[in-house]
Structures are given as C-alpha cells and as structure tokens.
N, C-alpha and C positions, 0 to 999 in steps of 0.2 A: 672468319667465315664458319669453321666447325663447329666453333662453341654456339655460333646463329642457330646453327642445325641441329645444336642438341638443343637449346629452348624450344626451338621450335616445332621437336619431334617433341618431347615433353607437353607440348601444350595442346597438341595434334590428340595424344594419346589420354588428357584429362579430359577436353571435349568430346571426346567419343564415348566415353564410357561414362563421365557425370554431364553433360549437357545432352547427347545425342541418346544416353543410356543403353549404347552397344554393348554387346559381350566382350568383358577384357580379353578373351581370347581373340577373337575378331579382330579388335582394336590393337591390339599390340601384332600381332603382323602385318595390319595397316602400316602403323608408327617403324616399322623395321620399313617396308619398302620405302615410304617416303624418306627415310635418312639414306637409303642406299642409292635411289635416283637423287638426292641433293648433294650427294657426296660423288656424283657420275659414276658407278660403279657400273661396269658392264653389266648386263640383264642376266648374262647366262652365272657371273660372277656373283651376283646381287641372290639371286635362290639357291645358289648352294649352299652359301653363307648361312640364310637360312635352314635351311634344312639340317646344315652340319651344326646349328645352332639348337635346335631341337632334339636332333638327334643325341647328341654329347649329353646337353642337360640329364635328357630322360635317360640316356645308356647308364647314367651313373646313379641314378633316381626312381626308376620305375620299377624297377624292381624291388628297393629298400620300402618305397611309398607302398605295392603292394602288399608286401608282406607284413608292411608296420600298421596297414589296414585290418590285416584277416587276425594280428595279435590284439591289436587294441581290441578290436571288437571280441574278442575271446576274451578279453579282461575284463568289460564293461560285462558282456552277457554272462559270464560266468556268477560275477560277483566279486571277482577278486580288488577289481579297482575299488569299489566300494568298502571292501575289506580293508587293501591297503592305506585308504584316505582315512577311514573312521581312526585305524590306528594315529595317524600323523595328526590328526585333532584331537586325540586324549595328549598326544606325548608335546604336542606345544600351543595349545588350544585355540580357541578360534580369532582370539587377539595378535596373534604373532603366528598364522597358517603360512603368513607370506615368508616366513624366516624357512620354512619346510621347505617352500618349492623350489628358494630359492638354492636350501643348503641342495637337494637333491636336486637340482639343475647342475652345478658348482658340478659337483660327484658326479653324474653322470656325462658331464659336456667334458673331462678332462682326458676322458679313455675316447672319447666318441665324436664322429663327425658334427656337425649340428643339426642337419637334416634327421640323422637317422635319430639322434638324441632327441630332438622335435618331436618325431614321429612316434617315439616310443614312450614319451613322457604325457602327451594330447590325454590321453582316454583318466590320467591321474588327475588331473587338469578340471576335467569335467565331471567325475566323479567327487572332487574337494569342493567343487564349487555350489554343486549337489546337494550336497550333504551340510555346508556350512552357509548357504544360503548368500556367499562373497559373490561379486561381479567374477565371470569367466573373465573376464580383458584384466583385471583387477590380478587374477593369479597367474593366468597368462605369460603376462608382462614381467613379472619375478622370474618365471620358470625361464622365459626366452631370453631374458640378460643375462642371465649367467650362464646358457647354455653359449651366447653369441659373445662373451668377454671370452671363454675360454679358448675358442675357434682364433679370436684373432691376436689376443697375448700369449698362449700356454705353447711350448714343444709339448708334446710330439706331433702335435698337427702341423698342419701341409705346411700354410704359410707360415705362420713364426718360425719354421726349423727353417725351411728355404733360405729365406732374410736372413737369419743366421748363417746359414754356410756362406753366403753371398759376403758377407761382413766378416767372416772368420771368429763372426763370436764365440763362448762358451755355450754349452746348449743348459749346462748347468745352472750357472750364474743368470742366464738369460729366463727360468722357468723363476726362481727365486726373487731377481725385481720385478719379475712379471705378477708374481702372485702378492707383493707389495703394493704394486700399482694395481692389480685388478681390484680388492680388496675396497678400498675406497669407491672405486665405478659403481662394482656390484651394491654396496649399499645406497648409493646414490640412484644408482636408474632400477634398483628393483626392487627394494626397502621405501626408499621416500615417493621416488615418482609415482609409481599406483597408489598413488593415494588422490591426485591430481584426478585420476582418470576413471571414477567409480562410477561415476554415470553413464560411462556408454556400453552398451548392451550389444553381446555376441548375441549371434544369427548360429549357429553349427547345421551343417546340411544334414536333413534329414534323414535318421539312417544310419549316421554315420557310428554313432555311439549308443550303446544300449541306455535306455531312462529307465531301466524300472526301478525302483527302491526293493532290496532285498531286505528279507528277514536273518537274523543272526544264524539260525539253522542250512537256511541257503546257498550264504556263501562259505568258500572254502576258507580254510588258516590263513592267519600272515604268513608263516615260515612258506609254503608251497606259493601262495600268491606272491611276495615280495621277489619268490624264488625263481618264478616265471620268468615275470615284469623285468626282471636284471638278466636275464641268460645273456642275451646280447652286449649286456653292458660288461660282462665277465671275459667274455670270449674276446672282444676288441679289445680289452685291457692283459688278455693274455697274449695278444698276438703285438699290441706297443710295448710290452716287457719284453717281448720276445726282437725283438728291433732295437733295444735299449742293450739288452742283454746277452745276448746267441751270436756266434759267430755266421755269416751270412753261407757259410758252407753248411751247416749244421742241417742234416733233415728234421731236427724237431725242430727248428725255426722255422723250414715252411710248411709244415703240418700249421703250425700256430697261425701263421699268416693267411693260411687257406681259409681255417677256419673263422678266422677274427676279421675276417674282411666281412664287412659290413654287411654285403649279399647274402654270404652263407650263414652267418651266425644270425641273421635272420628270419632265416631259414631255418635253421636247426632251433631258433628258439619258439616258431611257430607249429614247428612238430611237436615240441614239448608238451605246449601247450594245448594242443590237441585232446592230448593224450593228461599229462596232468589235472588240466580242469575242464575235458569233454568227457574220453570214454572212461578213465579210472571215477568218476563222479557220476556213471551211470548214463551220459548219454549217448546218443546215439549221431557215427559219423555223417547219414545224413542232412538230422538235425545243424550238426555244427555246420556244414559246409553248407547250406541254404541262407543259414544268418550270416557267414562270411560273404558269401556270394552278393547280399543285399547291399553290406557293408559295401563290398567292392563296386560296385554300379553307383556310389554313391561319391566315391571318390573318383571319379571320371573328369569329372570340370574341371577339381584341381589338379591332375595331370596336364590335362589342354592346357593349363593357363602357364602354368610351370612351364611347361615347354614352346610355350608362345614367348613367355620372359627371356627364354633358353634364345631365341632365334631374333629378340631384338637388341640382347643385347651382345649377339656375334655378331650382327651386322657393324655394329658402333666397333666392335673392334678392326672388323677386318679394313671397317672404309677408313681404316687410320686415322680415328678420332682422336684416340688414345696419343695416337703419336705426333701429332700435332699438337696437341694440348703441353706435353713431356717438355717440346723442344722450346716453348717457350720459357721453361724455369730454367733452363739448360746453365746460363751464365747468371743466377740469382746469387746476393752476397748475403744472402739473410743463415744467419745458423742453421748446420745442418743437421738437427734435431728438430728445430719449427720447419727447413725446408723440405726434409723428408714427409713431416706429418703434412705440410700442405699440398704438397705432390700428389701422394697417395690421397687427401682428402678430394681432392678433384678427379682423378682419375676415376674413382669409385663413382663420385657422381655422376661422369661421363660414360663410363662403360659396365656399372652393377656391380662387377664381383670382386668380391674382397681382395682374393688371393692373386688374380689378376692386378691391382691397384698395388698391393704391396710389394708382388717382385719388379713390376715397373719403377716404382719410384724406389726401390733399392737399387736397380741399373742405373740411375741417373744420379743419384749421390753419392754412389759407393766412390769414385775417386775422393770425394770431400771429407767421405769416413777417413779415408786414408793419409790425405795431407794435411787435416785438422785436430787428427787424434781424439777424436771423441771419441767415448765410452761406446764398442760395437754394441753391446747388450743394452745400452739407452738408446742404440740408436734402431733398432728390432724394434722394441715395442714404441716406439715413437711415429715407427713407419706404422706398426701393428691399429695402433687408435686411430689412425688419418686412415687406414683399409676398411674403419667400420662406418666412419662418416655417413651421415645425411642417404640414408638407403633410400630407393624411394622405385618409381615403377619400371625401371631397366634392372632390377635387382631379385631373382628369382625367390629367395626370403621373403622377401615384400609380398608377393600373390600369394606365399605357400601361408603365410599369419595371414593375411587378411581372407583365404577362402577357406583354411579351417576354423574362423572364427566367425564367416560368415559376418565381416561387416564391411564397410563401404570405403569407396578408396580416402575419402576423404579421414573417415574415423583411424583409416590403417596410419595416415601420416600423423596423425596428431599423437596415436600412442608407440607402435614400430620406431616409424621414421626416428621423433622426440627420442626413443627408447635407444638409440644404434646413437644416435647423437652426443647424448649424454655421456655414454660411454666411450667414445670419442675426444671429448672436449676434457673428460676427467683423466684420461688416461696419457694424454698430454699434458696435463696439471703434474699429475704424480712423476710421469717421466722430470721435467725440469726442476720441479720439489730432490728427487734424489739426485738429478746432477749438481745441485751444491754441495751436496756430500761426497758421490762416488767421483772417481777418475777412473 
C-alpha cells in the first residue's frame, strides 16, 4: 500500500505542475498532504511534519542560499567571475571547459557540503557559459556531478563517514576506494553525459546573475578574484582538517569549526568580498547592497520551493514510508553489497535524501556486513551509489538544479535525475569491479 502512495503522490505532484501548470511550491505541499492523509496520519500530526519539514530544510539552507546569493552576485557584478572563467578557457580551452568545471567541482565538492558548493560554484557556471558560448545545462551538469559523487562516496562528509562508523570501516581505506570508484562515475556522467544534453536551454531567473560583458580594465586580477570565489572553500577545508586532525578538547579546533561551518565562512567570505571587489575597487556600499538586494528578491521562489521539497519529503518519512519499504528487504538472500545498494536505491526514491537512504539501509544490512565478512569499505560506498539513485521531485537537489537553471520539471529529470543515476549505477560497477580484488 505505501509504495501505491508514493506513485501515487508522485503522479499527483507531475500533474499539477506539467498538466495543471501550478506552482511547484503550491504543488508540492499539495503532494505532502495527500500522502499524509493516505497514509492516515493525524491532521494535527500530518502539519507539523510539514512544517518541521520546511523548517529543518531552510534552518540549514537559508541562510548558506542567502549568502551564496549576495557573493555570487558580487562575483558576476564585480567582474571577477568573468575574470575567473576567461582564465579557465586560456588554460584548457574551449574543447575540453567541461574538464575545468568538472576538476573544479571535484576540488571544491571534497571540503564542501553540496548545497553550499552549488551555490558557490552557480555564478562560474554562468560566467563560462558566457564567455564560451557552451549550453549552461551542458556545464552545469559537469560541475554538479562531481560536486554530488563527492557528497555521497568521499569522508569527511556526513553520510559516507556515518556508514563507515555504522560498519566499522577504515575512514582511510574507505576515501581511497572511494576516489577509485568515483573516478570512473565522474567521467562517465560529467565528461560524456553533457554531450547527450546540448540542446536543452537554461532559463536562470532574472536577476539573479549579473550579464554584463566586462572590459579587461574592469574587472579585477585572478589572484584576488579566485581569492574571493574560494574563502569559503578554504575555511570548510580548514575546519575538516581540523576534525581529521585536533584533538576535540583543543580550542583551536573549535575556532576552526566555528569558522568552517558553512554559515559563517559564508559569511565571512561575503564581507570579503564586499570589501575586496566593492569598496577597495572604488565603490560605493550603497551601490553594492542595492544590487545584492535585487539579487536576493530574486532568489525567493527557489527558497519556497526548496522548502516545499523540505516538507514533502518529511512527510514520506514521518508517515513511515521509509519503514515500510526497509521491512520488506529485511530477510533478502541477495549479496550484501547489491543488497545494500538496492535498499538505499529505493529508499532514496521513496523518501529524497541521500543521507537519509544511506544510514537506513546500513541499519538493516549492517548484521549481513557482519556475518558475511564483506569488505566494510566496499560495503560504504556500495550503500553510498544506491543514496544517489533516481533523484527526482521529493528530493530538495532536484528543485534547487532545476530553479537555478530555470528549466522544466520534465527537462530537470532528463539531465539531474539521468546525471545522479549514472553515477549511481557506475558506482556500483566500480564497487563489484574491485571486490574481485580486495577482501
């Protein structure tokens, strides 16, 4: 009956917004109530859900999203992004840009959540795409697979460390097949796939990024513009060194951590930035804060929507879709390396979030790690690839690509969805490719 209710909230929630042409925001708290009344959830139970579904989302996003608004837009109006892209087209020219966004996905998605990496990479994106006349979905789509293999193969992020502790794996061993197996995904869904998908045309809301073409005089250096662009990517990777390396008594570990949390080093990298490429460049703090300001009214829908995602896909948890779906693998004889990835490949589909899907389906195979002796760090990213599976619209990634690209739900599953798949299905390859090798 669950799995009824989740096609059937799925099919609710394509109809309203490609047949009916609702507001996915609209739409997607529709598709949350109706799973919460099919699944009988008390009423009073059924809106908290919600709410604590929106609320979490944005508690942990609204802020990174703001801020990654008011820099991007400092990057694009300054000139820097434009600066930073023209470099990255002399140094691997316009044949091989997609190797750039992808290495600089790669790089910045290992220190960084995916969101905040997203957010902070969008305005380079659009500035390359710019400048070299490539499809936006086209560079997109490089930049966001490698940001989204790192989230769900690499420690020190959430989910791959968790699954590890859960399994007793190495965290070591575990980054090292990880970066074997990711290697192959990433060229697969962000090297070959964009080339499938040249035709479809981003939308970006307007606003959101500056268009002007700058003159070489205009814009600032690389060394201060790259300099920017990274503050945040420095500060999280000082504060996962400092996790990796500092003893947890240690006051400079949580200086480090204060700072490297994603909020504040976003923060601190958009005062930089102020001040780097506003008033030291001669303008003036009204000036900047008017064009932020515009920037920011501009990203308002993709909050709503973000946070509409946030509250459908609490509901699907709380009304124990998830756990319904779990108890049916319970007593499966299938290997628990395919059973792990299948587990988590479903759950994801059921309930949206990665890390969600992942620690679930390590609860429920972790006795099979144990009495079958399988490889714990084959058996992490095995869960890891089934956490990225078949994303699609209970999945907050899914609205946040498709409304800063400004394209349709249908266009988001042909390149997203495909793109998270890929990487999924490869990632699974590579896992049983090296379990002939390793024990």
């Amino acid at each position: 009956m669950s799995l009824l209710i989740l096609i059937a909230s799925i099919f609710l929630l394509l109809i309203l917004i490609s047949g009916v042409k609702l507001n996915a925001f609209i739409a997607l708290v529709i598709s949350a109530f109706f799973v919460g009344i099919a699944k009988e959830m008390p009423f009073t139970d059924l809106i908290n859900s919600i709410q604590q579904g929106v609320g979490s989302t944005l508690g942990s996003l609204i802020l990174i999203i703001a801020f990654g608004v008011v820099l991007g837009n400092l990057l694009s109006d300054s000139g820097a992004a434009q600066r930073i892209s023209s470099v990255m087209i002399r140094s691997f020219g316009f044949r091989h840009i997609k190797w750039a966004m992808v290495i600089t996905g790669f790089s910045v998605g290992i220190s960084m959540f995916y969101n905040a990496g997203f957010i902070i990479l969008i305005p380079m994106v659009f500035a390359v795409a710019k400048s070299t006349k490539q499809p936006i979905i086209y560079l997109g789509i490089a930049m966001a697979s490698a940001l989204s293999i790192t989230h769900g193969f690499l420690p020190p992020h959430p989910g791959p460390t968790a699954i590890a502790i859960i399994f007793k794996a190495n965290i070591g061993k575990t980054l090292l097949y990880g970066l074997l197996v990711a290697l192959p995904a990433l060229f697969t869904a962000g090297i070959v796939f964009p080339e499938f998908i040249k035709k479809i045309n981003a939308f970006p809301p307007k606003g959101l990024f500056e268009s002007k073409t700058f003159t070489e005089a205009e814009m600032p250096s690389f060394g201060i513009s790259i300099l920017t662009a990274l503050v945040p990517v420095f500060l999280m990777g000082m504060a996962t060194f400092s996790e990796l390396a500092l003893s947890e008594e240690s006051s400079f570990h949580s200086v480090l951590l204060f700072i490297g949390n994603p909020t504040t080093s976003m923060l601190i990298a958009v005062l930089f930035a102020v001040f780097s490429l506003g008033i030291f460049r001669g303008r003036k703090m009204q000036d900047i804060m008017d064009k932020s300001g515009s920037a920011m009214s501009s990203a308002t829908m993709i909050i709503l929507i973000i946070g509409a995602g946030g509250a459908f896909k609490q509901v699907l948890i709380d009304s124990g879709m998830g756990t319904d779906l779990s108890q049916f693998f319970e007593k499966s004889s299938l290997s628990p390396l395919v059973l792990g990835w299948l587990i988590a490949t479903i759950i994801r589909i059921a309930l949206g979030s990665a890390t969600v899907a992942g620690l679930t389906a390590a609860g429920i195979v972790q006795p099979l790690v144990v009495a079958s002796g399988v490889n714990p760090e084959l058996m992490v990213l095995s869960i890891g690839a089934g956490s990225l599976m078949c994303s699609h619209v209970n999945d907050t990634g899914f609205w946040m690509f498709k409304e800063y690209f400004g394209i349709s739900v249908s266009d988001t599953f042909k390149t997203w969805t495909v793109m998270e798949t890929i990487i999924g299905v490869m990632g699974l390859i590579g896992v049983l490719l090296l379990n002939l090798w390793i024990k």
